[in-house]
Z-matrix of the N, CA and C atoms (Angstrom, degrees):
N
C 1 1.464
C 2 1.527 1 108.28
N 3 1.408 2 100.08 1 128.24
C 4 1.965 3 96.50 2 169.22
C 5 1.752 4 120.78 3 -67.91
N 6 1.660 5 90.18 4 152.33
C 7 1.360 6 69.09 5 161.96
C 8 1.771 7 163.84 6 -45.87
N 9 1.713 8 83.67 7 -25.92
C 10 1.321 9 125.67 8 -160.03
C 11 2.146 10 86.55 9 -71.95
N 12 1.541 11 101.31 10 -65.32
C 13 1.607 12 106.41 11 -173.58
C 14 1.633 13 91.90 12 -31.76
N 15 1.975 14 101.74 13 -75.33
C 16 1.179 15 136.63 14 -166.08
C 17 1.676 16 107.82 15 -12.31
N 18 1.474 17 109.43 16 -53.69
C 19 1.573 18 105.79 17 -162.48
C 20 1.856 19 101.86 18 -85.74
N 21 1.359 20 97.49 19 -49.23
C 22 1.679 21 104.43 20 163.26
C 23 1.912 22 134.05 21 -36.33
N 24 1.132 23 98.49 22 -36.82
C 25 1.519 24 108.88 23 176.28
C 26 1.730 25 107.84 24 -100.07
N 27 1.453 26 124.32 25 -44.80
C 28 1.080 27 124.14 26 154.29
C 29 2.188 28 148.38 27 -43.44
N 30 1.181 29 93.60 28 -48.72
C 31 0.924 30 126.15 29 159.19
C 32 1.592 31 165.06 30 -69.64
N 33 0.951 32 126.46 31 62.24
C 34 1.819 33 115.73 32 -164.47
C 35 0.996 34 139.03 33 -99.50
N 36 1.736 35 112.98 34 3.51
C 37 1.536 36 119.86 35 176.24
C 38 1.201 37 109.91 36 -99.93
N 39 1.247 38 142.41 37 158.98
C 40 1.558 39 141.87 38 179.25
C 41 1.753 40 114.37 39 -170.27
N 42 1.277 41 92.70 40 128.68
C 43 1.494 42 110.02 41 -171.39
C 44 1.189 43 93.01 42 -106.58
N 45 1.697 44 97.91 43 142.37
C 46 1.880 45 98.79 44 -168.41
C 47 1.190 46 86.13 45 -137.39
N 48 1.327 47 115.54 46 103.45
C 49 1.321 48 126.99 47 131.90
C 50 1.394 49 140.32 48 -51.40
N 51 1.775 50 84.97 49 119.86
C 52 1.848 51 84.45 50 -169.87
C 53 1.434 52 101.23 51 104.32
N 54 1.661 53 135.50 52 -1.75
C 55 1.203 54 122.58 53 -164.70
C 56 1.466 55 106.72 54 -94.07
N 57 1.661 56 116.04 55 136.59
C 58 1.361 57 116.86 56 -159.85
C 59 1.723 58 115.33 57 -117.56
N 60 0.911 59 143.10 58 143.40
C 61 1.558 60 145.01 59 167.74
C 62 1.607 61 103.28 60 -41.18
N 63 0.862 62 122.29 61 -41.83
C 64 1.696 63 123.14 62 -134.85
C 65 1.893 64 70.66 63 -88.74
N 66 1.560 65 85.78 64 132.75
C 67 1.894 66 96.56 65 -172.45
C 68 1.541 67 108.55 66 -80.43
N 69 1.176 68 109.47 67 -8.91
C 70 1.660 69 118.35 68 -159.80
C 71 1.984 70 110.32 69 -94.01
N 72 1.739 71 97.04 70 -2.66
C 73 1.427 72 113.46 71 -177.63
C 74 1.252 73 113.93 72 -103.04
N 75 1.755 74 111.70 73 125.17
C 76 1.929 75 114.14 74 -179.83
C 77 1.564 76 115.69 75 -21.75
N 78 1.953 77 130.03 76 -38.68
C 79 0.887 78 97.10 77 -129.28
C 80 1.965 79 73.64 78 -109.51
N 81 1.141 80 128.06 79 4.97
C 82 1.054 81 117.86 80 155.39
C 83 1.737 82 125.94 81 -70.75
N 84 1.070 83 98.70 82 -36.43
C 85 1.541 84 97.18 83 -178.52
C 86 1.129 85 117.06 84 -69.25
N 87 1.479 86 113.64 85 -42.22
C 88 1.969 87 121.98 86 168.51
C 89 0.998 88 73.40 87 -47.84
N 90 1.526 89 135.22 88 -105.26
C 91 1.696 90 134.33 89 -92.96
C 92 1.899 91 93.37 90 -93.34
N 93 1.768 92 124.44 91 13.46
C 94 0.748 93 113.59 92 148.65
C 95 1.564 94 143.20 93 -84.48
N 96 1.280 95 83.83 94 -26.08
C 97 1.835 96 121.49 95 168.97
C 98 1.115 97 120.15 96 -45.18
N 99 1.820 98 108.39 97 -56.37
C 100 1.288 99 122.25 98 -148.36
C 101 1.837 100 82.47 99 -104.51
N 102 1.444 101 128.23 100 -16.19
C 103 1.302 102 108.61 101 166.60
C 104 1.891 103 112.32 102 -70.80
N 105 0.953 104 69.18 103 -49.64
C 106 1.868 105 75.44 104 176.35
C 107 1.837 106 119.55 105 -35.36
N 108 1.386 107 99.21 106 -48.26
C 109 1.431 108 120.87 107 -178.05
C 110 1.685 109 129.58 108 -83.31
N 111 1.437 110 91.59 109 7.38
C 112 1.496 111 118.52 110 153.79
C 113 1.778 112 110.63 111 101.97
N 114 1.238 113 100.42 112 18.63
C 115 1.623 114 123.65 113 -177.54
C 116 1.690 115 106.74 114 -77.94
N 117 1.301 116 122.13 115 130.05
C 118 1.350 117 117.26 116 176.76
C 119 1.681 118 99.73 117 -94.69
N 120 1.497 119 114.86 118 127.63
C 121 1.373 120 113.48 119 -174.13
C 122 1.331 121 105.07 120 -119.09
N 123 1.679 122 108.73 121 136.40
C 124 1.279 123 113.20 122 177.12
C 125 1.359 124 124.01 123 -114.45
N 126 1.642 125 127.77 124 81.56
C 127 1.460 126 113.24 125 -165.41
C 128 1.538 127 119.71 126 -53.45
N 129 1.723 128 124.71 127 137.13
C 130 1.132 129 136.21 128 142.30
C 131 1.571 130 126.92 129 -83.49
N 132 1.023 131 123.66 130 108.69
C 133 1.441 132 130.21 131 -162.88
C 134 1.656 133 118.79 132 -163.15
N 135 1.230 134 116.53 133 73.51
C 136 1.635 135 112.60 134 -169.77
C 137 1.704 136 117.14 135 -57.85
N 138 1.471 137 111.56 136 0.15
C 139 1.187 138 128.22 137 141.71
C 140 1.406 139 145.96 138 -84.66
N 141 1.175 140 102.99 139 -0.93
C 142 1.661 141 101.26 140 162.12
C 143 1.541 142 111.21 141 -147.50
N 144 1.445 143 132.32 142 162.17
C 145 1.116 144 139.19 143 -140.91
C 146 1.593 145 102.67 144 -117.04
N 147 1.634 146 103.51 145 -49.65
C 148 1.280 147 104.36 146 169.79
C 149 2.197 148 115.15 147 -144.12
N 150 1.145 149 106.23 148 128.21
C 151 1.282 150 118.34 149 178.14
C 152 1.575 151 133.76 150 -125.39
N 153 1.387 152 107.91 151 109.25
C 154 1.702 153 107.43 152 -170.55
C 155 1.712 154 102.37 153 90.79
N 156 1.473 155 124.64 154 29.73
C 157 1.440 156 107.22 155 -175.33
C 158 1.956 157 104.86 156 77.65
N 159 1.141 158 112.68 157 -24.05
C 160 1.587 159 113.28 158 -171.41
C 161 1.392 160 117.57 159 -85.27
N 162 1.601 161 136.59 160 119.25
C 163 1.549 162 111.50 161 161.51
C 164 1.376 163 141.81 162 -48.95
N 165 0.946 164 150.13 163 106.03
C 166 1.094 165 153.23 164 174.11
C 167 1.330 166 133.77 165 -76.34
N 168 1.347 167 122.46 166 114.98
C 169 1.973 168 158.58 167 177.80
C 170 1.777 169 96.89 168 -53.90
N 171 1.389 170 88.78 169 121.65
C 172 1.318 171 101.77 170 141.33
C 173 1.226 172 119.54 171 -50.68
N 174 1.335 173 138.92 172 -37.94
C 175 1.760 174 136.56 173 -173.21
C 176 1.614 175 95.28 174 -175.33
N 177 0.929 176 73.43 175 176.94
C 178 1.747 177 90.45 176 -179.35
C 179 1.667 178 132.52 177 -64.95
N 180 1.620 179 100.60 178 -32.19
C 181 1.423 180 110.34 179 -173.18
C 182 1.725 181 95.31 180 -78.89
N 183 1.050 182 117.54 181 -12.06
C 184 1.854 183 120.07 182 179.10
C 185 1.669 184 109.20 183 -86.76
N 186 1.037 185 126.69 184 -15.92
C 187 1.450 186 127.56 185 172.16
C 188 1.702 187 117.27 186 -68.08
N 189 0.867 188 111.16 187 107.03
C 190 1.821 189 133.75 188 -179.30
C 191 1.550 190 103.89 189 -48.69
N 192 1.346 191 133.46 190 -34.57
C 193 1.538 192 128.29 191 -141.50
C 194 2.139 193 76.27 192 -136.05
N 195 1.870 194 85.73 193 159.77
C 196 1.541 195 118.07 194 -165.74
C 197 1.957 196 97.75 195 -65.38
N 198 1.268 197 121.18 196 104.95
C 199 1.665 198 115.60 197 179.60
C 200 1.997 199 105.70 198 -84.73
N 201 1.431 200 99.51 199 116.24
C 202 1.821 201 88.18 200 -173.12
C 203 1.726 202 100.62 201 -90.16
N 204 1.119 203 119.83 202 -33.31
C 205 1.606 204 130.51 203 179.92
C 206 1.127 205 119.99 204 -104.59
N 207 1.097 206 141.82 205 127.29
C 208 1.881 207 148.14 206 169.20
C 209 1.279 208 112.65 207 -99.61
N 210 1.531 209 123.74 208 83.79
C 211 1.196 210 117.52 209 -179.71
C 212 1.684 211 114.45 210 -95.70
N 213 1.479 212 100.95 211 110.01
C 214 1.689 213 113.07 212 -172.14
C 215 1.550 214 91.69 213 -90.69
N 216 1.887 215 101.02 214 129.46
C 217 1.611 216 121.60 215 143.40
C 218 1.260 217 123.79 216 -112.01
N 219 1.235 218 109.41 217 43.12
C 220 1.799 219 118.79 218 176.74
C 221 1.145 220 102.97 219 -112.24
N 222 1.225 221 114.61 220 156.16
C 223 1.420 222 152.93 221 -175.24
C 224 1.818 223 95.35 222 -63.95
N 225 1.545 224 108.64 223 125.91
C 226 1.006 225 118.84 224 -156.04
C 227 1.989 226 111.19 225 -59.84
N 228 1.535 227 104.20 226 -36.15
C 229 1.481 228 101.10 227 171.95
C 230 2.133 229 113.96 228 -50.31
N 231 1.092 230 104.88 229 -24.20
C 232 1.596 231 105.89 230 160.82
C 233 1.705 232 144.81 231 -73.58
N 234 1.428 233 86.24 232 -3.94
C 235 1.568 234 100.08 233 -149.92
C 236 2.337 235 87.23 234 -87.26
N 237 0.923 236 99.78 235 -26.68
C 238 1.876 237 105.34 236 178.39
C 239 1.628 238 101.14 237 -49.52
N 240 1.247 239 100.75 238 -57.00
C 241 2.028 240 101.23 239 -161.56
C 242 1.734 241 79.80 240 -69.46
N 243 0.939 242 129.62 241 -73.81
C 244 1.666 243 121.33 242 -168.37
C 245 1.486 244 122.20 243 -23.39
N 246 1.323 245 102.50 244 -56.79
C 247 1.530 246 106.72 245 -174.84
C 248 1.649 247 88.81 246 -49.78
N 249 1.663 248 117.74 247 -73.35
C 250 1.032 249 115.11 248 -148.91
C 251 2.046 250 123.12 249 -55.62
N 252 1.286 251 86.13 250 -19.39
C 253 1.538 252 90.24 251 155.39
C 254 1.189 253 140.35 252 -82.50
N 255 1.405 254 106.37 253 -37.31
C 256 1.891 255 122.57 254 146.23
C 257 1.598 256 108.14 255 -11.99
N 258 1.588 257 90.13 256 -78.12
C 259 2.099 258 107.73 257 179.78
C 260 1.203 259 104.99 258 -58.10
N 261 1.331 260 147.66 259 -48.36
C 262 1.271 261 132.53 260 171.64
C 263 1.121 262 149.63 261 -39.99
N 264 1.839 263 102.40 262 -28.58
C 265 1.169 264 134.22 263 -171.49
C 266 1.594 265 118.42 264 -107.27
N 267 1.692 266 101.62 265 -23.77
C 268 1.421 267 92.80 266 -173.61
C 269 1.593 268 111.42 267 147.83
N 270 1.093 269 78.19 268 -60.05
C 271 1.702 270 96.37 269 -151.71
C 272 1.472 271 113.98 270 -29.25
N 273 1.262 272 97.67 271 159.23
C 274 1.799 273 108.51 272 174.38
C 275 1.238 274 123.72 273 -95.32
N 276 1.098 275 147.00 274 -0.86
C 277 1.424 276 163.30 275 -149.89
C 278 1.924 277 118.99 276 172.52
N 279 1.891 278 89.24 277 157.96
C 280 2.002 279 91.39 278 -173.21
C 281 1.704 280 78.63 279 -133.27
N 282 1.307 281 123.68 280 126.40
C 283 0.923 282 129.37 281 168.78
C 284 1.619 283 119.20 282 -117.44
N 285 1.348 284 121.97 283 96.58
C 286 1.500 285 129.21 284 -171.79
C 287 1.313 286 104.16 285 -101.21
N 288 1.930 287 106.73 286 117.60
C 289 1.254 288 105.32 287 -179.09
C 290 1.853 289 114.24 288 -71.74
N 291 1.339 290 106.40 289 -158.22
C 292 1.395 291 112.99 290 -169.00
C 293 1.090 292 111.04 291 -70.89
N 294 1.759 293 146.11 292 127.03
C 295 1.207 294 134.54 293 173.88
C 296 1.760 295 99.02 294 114.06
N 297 1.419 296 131.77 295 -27.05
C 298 1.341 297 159.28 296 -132.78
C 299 1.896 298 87.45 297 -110.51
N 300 1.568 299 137.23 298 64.60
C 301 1.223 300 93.79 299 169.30
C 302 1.989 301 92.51 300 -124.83
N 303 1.551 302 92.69 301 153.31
C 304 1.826 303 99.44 302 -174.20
C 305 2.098 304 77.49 303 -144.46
N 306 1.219 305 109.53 304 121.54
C 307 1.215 306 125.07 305 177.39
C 308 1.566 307 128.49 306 -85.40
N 309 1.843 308 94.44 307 -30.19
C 310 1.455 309 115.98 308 -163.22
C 311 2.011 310 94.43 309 -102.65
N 312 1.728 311 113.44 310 -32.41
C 313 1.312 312 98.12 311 157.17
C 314 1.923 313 130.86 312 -71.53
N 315 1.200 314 104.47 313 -40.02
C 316 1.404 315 115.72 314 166.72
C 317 1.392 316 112.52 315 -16.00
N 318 1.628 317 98.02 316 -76.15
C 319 1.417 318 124.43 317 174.56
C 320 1.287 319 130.24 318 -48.97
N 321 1.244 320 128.44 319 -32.16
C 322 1.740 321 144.32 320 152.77
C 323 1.343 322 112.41 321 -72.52
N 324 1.879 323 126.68 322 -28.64
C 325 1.321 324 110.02 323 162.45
C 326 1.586 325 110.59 324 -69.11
N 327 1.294 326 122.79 325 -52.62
C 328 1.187 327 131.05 326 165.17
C 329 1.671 328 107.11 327 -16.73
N 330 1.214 329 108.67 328 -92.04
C 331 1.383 330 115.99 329 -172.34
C 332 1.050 331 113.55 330 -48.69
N 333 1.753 332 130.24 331 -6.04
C 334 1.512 333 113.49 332 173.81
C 335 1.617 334 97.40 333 -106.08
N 336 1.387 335 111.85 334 12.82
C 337 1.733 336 95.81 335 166.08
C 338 1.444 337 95.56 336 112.70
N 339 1.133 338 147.25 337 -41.41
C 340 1.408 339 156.71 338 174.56
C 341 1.962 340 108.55 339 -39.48
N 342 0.974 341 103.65 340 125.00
C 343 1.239 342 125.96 341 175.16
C 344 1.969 343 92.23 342 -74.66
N 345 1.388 344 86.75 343 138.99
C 346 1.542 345 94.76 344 170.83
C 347 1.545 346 131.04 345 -149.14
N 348 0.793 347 128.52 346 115.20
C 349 1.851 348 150.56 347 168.51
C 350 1.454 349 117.87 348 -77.06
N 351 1.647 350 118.31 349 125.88
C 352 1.720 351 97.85 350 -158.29
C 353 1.545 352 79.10 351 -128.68
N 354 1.241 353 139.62 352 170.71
C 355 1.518 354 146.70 353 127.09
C 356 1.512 355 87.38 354 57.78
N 357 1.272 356 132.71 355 63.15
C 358 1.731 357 129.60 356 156.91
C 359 1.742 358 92.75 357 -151.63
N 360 1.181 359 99.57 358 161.92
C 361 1.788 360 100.68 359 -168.81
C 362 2.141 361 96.93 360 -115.15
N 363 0.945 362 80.83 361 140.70
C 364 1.551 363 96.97 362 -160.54
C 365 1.791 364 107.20 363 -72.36
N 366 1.202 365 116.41 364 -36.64
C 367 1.475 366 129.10 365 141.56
C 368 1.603 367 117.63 366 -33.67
N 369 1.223 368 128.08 367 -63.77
C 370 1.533 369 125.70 368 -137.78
C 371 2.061 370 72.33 369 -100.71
N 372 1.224 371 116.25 370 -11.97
C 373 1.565 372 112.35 371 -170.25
C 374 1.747 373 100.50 372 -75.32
N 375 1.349 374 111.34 373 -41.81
C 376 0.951 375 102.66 374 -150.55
C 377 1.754 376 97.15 375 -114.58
N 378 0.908 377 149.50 376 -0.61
C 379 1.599 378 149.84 377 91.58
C 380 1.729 379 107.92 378 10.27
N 381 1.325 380 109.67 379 -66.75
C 382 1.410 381 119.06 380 179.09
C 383 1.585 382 106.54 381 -61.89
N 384 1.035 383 127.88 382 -43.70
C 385 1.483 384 125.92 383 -176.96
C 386 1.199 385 95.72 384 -59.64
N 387 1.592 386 117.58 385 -75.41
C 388 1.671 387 105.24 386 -170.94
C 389 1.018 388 148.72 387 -77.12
């Protein structure tokens, strides 16, 4: 099984970093999708308060409940402090959408056990599954 199945069939909570109100932005429409499709979504956004009906974290280490997926829509010079909060926190997976690649974080989620997805969009992934 790929990773890609792996985190998709496994998995159903996901903190999206980077996820924004403004409806007209990628990471709203994924993380509307994937709410729809029975995904519990948790926006990270120290800019907005609440997104999708969901509260939304300053970062990750502020989220109360177990995060199994980290889905980053930031600009790849961001994606280092993420991972490393990812591992801090738990999580089971690094999910970097399309455009999203950090090689040297990958590799440190990797090595802490974290399943990882780099530059593929978590939407068009899981479309393909079903």
């Amino acid at each position: 099984m790929s990773s890609t199945t792996e985190i998709l069939k496994r998995f159903r909570t996901i903190a999206v970093v980077g996820l924004s109100s403004k409806r007209f932005r990628a990471s709203y429409g994924v993380s509307e999708y994937m709410q729809a499709a029975g995904y519990r979504i948790i926006p990270v956004n120290p800019g907005e308060t609440e997104v999708l009906g969901e509260k939304s974290y300053p970062d990750l280490e502020s989220i109360p409940e177990t995060v199994e997926i980290v889905n980053i829509f930031r600009d790849p010079q961001y994606v280092g402090p993420v991972v490393d909060a990812a591992v801090r926190i738990g999580a089971k997976a690094i999910w970097m959408q399309e455009g999203v690649v950090h090689e040297d974080a990958a590799e440190k989620a990797r090595q802490a056990g974290l399943l990882v997805v780099m530059d593929r969009c978590i939407l068009k992934e899981h479309r393909r599954l079903s």
